[in-house]
Each structure stands twice: as C-alpha cells, then as structure tokens.
N, C-alpha and C positions, 0 to 999 in steps of 0.2 A: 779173509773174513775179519782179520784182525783188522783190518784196513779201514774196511767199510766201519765198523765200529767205530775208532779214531774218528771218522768222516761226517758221522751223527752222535757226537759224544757232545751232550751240554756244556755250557761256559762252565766255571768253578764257584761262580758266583751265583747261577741258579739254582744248581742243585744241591750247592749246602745252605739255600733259603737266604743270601746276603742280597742287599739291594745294590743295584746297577749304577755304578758310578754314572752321573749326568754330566756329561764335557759341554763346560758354559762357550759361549759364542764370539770367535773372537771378535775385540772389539775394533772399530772402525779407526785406524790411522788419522793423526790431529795433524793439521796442513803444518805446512813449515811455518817454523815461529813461535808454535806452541800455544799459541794464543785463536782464543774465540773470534770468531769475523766481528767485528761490530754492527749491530744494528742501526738501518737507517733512523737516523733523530731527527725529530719535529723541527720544521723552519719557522718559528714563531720571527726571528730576527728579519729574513727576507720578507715575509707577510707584512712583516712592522712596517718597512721599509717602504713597500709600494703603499699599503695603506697611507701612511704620512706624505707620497710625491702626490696623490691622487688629492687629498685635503689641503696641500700647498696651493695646487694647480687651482683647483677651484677657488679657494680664498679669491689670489691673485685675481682670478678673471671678472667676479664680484666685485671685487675692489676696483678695476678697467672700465666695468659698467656703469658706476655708481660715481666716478669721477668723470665719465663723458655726461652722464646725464645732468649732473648738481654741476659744470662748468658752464656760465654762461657765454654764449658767443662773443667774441670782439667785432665791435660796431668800426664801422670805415672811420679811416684818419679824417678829423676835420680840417685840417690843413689843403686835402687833395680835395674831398668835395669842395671849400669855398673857393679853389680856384676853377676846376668845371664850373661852374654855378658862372664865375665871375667872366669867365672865358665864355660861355654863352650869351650869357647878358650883352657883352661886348659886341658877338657877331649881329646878335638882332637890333643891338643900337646902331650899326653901319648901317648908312641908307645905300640902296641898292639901286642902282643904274635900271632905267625902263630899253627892252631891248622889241624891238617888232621886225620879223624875221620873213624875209621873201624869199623863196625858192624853186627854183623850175628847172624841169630836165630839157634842155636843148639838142638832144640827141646824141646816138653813139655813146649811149651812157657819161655823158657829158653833164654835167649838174654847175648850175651857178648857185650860189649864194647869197643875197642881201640882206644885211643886218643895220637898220636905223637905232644908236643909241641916246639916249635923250637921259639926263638928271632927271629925278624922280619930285613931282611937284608941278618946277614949272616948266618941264619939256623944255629945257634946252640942250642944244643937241652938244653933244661931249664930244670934242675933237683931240686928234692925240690923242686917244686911248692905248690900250692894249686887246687888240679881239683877236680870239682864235676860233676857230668849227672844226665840230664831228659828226662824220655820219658811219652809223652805225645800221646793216640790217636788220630790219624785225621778226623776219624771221628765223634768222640765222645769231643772234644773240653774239659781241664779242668776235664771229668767226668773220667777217669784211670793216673789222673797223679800222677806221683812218682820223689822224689828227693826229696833235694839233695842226692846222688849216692855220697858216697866218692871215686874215685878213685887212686890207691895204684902205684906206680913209680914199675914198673917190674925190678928185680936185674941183671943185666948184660945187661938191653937198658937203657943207661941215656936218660932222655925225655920222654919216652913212660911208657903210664900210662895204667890201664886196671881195668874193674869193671864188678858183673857179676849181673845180677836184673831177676827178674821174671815177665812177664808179664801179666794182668789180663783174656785177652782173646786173639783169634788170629784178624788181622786186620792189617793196617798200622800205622807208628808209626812215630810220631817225635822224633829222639833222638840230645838231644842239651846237649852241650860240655863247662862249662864255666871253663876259666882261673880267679882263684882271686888273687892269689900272683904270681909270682913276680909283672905279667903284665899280667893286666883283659883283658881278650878277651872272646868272645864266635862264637860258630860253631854248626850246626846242619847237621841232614843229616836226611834222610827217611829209612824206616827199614820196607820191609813185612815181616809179622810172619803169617807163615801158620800151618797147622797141623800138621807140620812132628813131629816123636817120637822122642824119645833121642836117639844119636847114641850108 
C-alpha cells in the first residue's frame, strides 16, 4: 500500500503550490569557426562590368559603321587607265590584213583550207606572212579543237596560203584564219563535213 502511494505521490513542487521550473531549449551548436556564414552580396561590380563591355562593343561597331559610310571610295590609278586607254587606241590604229577564207571537206573527214591575204585598202596581196588555222566543233565547243595549222604560201599565188588538217568526226566546224605577221587579223568561216569518202 505504501508503495502504490509513493507511486501517485505529487511532485514537491505542486503540492506546496511552487511553480514548475521551465528547462529552456538547448541551443543549436555554431559550425566550426565560431563565426556566422556570410551572406551572399550584391554583384553591382560584375553587373558594372558587362554593362560597360556591352557599351564598348556597341560604340566600337558605330564608330566601324560611320567610318565605312563618310569613307569615300578610291578612284582607279590614272597611271594604269592611260595606258589601257593608250594600248587600245594602238591596237585599233594597226591596220588589219583583209583575209577571204575557202574551205571544203574532200572526204574521210579530210578538210583543205584556203586563206587569200591582201593589205587592207588596196588589196594587195601579202606575201611572207605568218598564217596559222583552227577548227573547232560547233557543237562540241573546245572538245575537237586543233591548231595552230601552219599554213604554207602556194608557189605561183603570191598571198594565198593553204593547209590541209584531218578532222576528228563529221559535224560542223569552225574554221578561223589568223594573220600574225605582217598585220594581225583574223577571219573564220563554217565548214560541214559530212560522210563523203575520199575522191
């Protein structure tokens, strides 16, 4: 009986009417170092930073703009234009060699050539020259072409020149006639070569 009594016997502090001591909270352990974390601070300095590369940047490009547009172009050397100028003048003052060009295919894609060259005026006819020929496909552009064709001054025509060339297939043909000595000219003419045999 004693026991159970003991067992439901009040604090000392209730029953002679004292207030209940209040056990405060312990408090939370400060990390190592003893010191407050520090609080992240404002980046005004890095803000500053790109703000001022961004206002650089643009100036600069403004400034790029403003000097391409107020730069006036450079006009060509006059030195280089009055010699074209003078080097044209030159070639159209050269009188140019009159050239009358005969051509026929003799078969077996055989092709002759005759070229009459004559001074320009009074036709007469230019001996000793320098004559070469080309013939080129028309329809094949560059891909059968042949030359220079020396062509040889025939003995008893002063002027008339003549060469004889093979051609690669039958087709149309450009045959071009140039003058180099005395006085450059050139002349062409068309030439079909068909399948005829050799006579």
């Amino acid at each position: 009986m004693s026991a159970l009594k003991e067992k439901w016997r009040l604090p000392d502090d209730i029953r002679h009417g004292k207030p209940a001591r209040v056990t405060k909270p312990a408090r939370a352990s400060r990390p190592a170092g003893g010191r407050k974390q520090a609080r992240p601070r404002s980046r005004p300095f890095r803000q500053g930073l790109i703000l001022g590369v961004c206002i650089g940047m643009t100036a600069a490009l403004l400034v790029g703009v403003a000097a391409f547009l107020l730069t006036p172009p450079r006009a060509a050397t006059p030195a280089v234009a009055e010699q074209e100028t003078a080097t044209d003048k030159g070639r159209a003052a050269e009188p140019q060699a009159a050239i009358s060009i005969v051509s026929e295919h003799l078969g077996d894609l055989q092709v002759r050539i005759e070229a009459r060259v004559s001074s320009p005026g009074s036709y007469d006819p230019i001996t000793k020259g320098q004559v070469v020929a080309y013939t080129d496909m028309v329809a094949m552009p560059k891909a059968h072409k042949q030359g220079p064709i020396v062509m040889a001054e025939i003995s008893g025509k002063p002027g008339v020149y003549e060469a004889m060339t093979n051609v690669p297939m039958a087709g149309e043909y450009n045959v071009v006639v140039e003058v180099k000595q005395p006085m450059a000219s050139t002349a062409n003419q068309r030439l079909e070569v068909g399948t005829v045999p050799a006579k």
